[in-house]
RODO-477783 format. One record per residue: residue number from 1; residue in three letters; chain; x, y, z of N, C-alpha, C in turn. Coordinates in steps of 0.1 Angstrom, whole numbers, plus 5000, padded with zeros to 4 digits. Example, Ala and Ser with C-alpha at 12.3 -4.5 7.8 and 13.67 -1.06 7.14 Angstrom:
% RODO-477783
PT   seq   type   mol   n_east   n_north   n_up   ca_east   ca_north   ca_up   c_east   c_north   c_up
PT     1    ALA     A     5132      4943   5078      5123       4955    5078     5132      4967   5078
PT     2    SER     A     5128      4978   5071      5137       4989    5071     5129      5000   5079
This chain:
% RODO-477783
PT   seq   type   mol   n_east   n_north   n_up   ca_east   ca_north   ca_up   c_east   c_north   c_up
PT     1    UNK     A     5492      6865   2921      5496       6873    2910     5510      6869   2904
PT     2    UNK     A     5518      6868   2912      5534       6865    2910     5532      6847   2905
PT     3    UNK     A     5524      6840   2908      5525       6827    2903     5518      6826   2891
PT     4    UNK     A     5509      6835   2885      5498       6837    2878     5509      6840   2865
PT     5    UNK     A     5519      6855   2868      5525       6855    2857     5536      6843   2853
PT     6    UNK     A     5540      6839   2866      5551       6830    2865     5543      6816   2857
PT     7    UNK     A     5535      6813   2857      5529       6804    2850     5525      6809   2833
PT     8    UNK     A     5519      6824   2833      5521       6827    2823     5536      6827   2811
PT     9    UNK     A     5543      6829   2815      5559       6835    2815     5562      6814   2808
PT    10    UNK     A     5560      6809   2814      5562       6795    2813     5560      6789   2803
PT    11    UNK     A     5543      6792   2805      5534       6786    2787     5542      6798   2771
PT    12    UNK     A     5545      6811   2778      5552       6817    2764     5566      6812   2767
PT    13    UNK     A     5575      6804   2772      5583       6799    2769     5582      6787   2758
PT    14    UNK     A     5576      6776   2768      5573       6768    2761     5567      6769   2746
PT    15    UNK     A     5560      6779   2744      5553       6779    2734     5566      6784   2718
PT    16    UNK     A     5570      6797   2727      5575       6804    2717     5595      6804   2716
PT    17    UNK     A     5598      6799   2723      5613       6802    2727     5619      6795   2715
PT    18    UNK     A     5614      6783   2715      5620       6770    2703     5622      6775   2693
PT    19    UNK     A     5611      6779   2691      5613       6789    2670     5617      6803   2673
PT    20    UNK     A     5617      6813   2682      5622       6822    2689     5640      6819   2682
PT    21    UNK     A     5644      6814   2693      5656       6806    2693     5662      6803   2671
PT    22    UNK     A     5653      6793   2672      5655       6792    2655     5659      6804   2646
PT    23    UNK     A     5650      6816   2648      5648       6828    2646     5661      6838   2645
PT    24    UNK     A     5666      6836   2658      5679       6844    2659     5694      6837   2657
PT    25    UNK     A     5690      6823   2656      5702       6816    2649     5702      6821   2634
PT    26    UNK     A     5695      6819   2628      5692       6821    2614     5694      6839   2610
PT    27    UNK     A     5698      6846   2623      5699       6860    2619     5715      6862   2620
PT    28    UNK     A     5719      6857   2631      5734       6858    2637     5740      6843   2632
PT    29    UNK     A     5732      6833   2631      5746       6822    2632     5756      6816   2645
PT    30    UNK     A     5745      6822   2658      5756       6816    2669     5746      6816   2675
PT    31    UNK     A     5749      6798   2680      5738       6795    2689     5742      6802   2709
PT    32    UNK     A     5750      6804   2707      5751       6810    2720     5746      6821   2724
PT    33    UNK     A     5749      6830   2718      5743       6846    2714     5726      6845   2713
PT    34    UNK     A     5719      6833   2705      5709       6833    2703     5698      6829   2719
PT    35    UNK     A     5709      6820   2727      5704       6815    2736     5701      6830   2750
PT    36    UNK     A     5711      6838   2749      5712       6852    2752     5700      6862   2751
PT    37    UNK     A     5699      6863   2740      5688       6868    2730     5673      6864   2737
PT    38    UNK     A     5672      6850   2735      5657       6841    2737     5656      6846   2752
PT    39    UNK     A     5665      6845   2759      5666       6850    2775     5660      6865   2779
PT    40    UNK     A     5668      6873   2770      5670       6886    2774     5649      6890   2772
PT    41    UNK     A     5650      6885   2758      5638       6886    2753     5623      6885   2763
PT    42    UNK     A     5623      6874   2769      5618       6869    2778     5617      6874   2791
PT    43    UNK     A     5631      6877   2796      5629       6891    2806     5624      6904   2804
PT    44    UNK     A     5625      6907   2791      5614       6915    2791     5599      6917   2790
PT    45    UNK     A     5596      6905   2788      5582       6903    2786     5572      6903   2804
PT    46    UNK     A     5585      6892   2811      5582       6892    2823     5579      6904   2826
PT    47    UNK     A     5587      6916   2830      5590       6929    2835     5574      6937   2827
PT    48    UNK     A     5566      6933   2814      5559       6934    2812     5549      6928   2808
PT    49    UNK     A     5539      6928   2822      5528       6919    2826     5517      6922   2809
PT    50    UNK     A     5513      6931   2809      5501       6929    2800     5507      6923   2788
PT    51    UNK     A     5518      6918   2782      5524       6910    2772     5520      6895   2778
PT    52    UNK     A     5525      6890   2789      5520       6881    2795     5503      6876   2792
PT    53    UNK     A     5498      6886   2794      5485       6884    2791     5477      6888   2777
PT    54    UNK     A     5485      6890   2766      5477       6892    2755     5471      6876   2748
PT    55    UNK     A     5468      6879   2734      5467       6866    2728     5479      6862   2725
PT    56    UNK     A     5482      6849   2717      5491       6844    2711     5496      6852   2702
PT    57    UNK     A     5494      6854   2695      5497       6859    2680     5504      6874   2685
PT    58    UNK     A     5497      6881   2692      5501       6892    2695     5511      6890   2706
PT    59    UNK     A     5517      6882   2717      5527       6881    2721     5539      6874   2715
PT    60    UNK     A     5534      6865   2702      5544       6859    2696     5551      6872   2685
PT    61    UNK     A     5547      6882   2685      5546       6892    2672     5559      6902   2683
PT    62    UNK     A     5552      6907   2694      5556       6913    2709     5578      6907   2706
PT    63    UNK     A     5575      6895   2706      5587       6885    2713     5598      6881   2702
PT    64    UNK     A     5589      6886   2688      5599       6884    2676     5606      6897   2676
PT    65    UNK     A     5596      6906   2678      5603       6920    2678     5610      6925   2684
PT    66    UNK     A     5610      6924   2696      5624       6919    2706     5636      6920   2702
PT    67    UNK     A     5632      6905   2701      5651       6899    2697     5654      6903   2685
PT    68    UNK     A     5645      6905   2670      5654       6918    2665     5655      6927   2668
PT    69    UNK     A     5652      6933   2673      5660       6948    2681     5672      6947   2689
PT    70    UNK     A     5671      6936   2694      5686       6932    2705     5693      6927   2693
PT    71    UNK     A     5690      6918   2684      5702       6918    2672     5705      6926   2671
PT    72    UNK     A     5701      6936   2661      5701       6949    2654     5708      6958   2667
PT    73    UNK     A     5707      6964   2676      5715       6969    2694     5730      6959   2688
PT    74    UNK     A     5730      6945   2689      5740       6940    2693     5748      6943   2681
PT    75    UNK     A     5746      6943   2670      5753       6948    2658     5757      6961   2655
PT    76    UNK     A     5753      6966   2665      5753       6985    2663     5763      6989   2671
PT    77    UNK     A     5768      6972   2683      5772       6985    2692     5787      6987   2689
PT    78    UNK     A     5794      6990   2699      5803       6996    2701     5818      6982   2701
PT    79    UNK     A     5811      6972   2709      5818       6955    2707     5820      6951   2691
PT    80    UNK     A     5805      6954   2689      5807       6946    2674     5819      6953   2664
PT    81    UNK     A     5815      6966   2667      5828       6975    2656     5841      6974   2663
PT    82    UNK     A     5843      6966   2670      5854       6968    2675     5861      6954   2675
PT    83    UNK     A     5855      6948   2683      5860       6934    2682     5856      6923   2673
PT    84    UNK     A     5864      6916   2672      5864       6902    2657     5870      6890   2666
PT    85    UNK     A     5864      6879   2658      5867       6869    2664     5875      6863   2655
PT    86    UNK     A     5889      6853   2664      5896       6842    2653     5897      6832   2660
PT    87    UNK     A     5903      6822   2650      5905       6810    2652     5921      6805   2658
PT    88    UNK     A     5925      6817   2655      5939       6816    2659     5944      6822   2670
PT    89    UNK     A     5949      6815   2675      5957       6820    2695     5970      6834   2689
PT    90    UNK     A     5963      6845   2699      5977       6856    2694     5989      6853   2697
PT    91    UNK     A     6001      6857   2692      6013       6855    2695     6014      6859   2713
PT    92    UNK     A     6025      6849   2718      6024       6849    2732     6033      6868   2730
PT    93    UNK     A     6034      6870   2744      6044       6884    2743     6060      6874   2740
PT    94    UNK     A     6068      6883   2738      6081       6876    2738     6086      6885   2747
PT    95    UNK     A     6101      6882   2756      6109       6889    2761     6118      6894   2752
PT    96    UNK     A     6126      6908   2756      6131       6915    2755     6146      6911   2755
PT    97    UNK     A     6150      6901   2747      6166       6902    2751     6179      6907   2749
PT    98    UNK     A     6178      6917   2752      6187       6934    2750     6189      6933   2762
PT    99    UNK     A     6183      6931   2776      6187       6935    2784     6197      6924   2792
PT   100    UNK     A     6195      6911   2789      6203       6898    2789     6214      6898   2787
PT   101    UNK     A     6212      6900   2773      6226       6906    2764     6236      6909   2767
PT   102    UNK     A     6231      6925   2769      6238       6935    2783     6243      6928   2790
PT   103    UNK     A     6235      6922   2795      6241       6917    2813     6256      6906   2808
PT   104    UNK     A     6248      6901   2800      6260       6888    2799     6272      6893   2792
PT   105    UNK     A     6272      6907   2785      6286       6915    2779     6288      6920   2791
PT   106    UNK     A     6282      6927   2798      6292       6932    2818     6299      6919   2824
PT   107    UNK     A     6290      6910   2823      6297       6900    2834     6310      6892   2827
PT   108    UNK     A     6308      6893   2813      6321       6885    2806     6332      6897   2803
PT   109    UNK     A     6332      6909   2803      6340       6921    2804     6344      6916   2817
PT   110    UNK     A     6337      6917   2825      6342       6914    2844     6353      6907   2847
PT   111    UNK     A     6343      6894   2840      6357       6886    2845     6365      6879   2835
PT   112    UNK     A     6370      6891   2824      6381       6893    2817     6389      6896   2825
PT   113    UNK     A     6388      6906   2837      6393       6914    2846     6405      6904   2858
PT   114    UNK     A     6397      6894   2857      6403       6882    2869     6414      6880   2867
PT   115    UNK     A     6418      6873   2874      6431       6868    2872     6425      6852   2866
PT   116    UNK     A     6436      6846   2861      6428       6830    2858     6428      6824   2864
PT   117    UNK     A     6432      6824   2877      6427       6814    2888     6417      6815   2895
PT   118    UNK     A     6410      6823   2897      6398       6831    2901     6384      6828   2890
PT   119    UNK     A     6392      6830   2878      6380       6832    2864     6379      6814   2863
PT   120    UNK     A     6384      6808   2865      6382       6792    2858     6374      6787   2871
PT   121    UNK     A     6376      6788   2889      6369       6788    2892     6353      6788   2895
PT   122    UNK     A     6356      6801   2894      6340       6805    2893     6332      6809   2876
PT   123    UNK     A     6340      6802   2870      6336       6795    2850     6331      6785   2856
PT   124    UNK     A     6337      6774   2861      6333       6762    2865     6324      6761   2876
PT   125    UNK     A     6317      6768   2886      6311       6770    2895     6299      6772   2886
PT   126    UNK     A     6298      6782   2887      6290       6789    2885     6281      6789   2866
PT   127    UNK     A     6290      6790   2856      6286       6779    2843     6286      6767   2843
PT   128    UNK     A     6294      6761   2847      6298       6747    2844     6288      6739   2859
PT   129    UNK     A     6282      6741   2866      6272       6742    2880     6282      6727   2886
PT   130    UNK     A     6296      6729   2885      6302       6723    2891     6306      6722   2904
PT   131    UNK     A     6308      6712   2915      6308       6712    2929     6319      6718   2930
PT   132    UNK     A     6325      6720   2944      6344       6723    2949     6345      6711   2948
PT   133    UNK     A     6338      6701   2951      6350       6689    2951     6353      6686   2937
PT   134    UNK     A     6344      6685   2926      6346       6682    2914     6355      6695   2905
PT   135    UNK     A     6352      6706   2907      6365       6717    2903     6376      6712   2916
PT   136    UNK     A     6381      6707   2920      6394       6699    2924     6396      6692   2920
PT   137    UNK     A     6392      6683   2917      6398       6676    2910     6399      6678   2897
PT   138    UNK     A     6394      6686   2887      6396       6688    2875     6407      6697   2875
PT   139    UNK     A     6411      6711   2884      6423       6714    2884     6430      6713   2894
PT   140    UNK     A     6434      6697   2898      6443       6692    2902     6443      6702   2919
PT   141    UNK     A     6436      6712   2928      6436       6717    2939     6433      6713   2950
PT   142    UNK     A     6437      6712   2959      6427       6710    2970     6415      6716   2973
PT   143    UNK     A     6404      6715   2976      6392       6714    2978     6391      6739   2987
PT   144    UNK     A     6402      6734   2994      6400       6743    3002     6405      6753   2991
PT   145    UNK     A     6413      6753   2985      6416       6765    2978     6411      6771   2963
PT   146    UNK     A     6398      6757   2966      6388       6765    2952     6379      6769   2963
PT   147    UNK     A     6374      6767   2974      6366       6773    2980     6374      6792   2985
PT   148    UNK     A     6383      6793   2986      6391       6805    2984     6391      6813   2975
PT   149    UNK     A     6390      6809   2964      6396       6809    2952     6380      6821   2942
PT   150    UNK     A     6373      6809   2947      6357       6816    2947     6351      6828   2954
PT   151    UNK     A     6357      6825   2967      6353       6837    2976     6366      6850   2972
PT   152    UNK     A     6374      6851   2971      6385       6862    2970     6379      6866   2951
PT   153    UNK     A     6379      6856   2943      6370       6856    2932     6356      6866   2926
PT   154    UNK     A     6349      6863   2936      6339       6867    2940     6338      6883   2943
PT   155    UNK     A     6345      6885   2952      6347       6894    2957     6352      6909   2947
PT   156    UNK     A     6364      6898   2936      6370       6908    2923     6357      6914   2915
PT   157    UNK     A     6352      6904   2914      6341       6904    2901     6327      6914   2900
PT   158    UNK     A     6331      6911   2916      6317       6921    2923     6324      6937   2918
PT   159    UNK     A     6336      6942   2924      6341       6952    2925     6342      6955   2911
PT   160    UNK     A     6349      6943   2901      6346       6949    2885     6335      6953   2883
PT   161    UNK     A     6323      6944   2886      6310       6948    2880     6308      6966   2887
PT   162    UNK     A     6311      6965   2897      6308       6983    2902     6315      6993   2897
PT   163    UNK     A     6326      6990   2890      6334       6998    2883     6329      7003   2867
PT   164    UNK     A     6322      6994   2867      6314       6994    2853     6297      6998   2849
PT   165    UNK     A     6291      7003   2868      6282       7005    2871     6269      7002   2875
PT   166    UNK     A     6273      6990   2878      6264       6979    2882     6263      6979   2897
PT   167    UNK     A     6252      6982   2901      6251       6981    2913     6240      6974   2922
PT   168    UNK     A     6241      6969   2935      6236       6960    2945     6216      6961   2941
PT   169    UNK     A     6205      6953   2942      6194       6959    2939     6186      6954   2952
């Protein structure tokens, strides 16, 4: 029985899918959708055997009527009125830079706060992504007292920032 219709199911492929197919390009214009269509169509025929078994004419009639109904469904529904298709990629999201902003007006308020031995330091550290050895020798220090210099530095900048309400996260 099950190889009986599966054989039937086969010959109305073969027979009818090609101009089937033709049929619903020519209605929609998208061969993908149409390939959908010729499928869906066909599953239904399976699921009903005595379509399998009529004559030609009346299962090719069966199988047109179908897939316009599933056009006509797929233009009705709720996707179609809703969604559109383009050609063009949406704009990515952008960030938000208000909150950057911010930050970078706290931390330059901060370390207005320093003393300048402290602030050129960790300017040069930390913006300038310069080593201790190379902030020594640019202002003329030994090594050990820009490593001081950073940490006691450090230390100010933190306490400005909390004075200003910035706190640990």
């Amino acid at each position: 029985m099950v190889d009986d219709r599966a054989a039937l199911l086969r010959a109305l492929h073969d027979v009818h899918a090609p101009s089937l197919w033709r049929f619903v390009v020519r209605l929609t214009g998208d061969d993908g959708f149409a390939e959908d269509v010729v499928q869906e169509t066909l599953l239904r025929a399976w699921r009903r055997p005595h379509i399998l078994q009529q004559d030609q004419a009346a299962a090719r009639a069966w199988l047109f009527t179908v897939a316009r109904n599933l056009v006509i469904d797929d233009r009705r529904s709720a996707r179609m009125n809703r969604e559109f298709s383009s050609d063009e990629l949406p704009e990515r999201a952008s960030t938000d830079h208000a909150t950057a902003v911010l930050d970078a007006w706290l931390v330059s308020d901060s370390l207005a706060q320093l003393s300048d031995d402290h602030r050129q330091v960790i300017v040069r550290a930390y913006y300038g992504r310069r080593t201790v050895t190379d902030i020594a020798e640019e202002l003329d220090i030994p090594p050990g007292t820009v490593k001081s210099r950073l940490h006691y530095g450090l230390r100010a900048l933190r306490l400005a920032l909390q004075e200003r309400g910035v706190t640990k996260e």
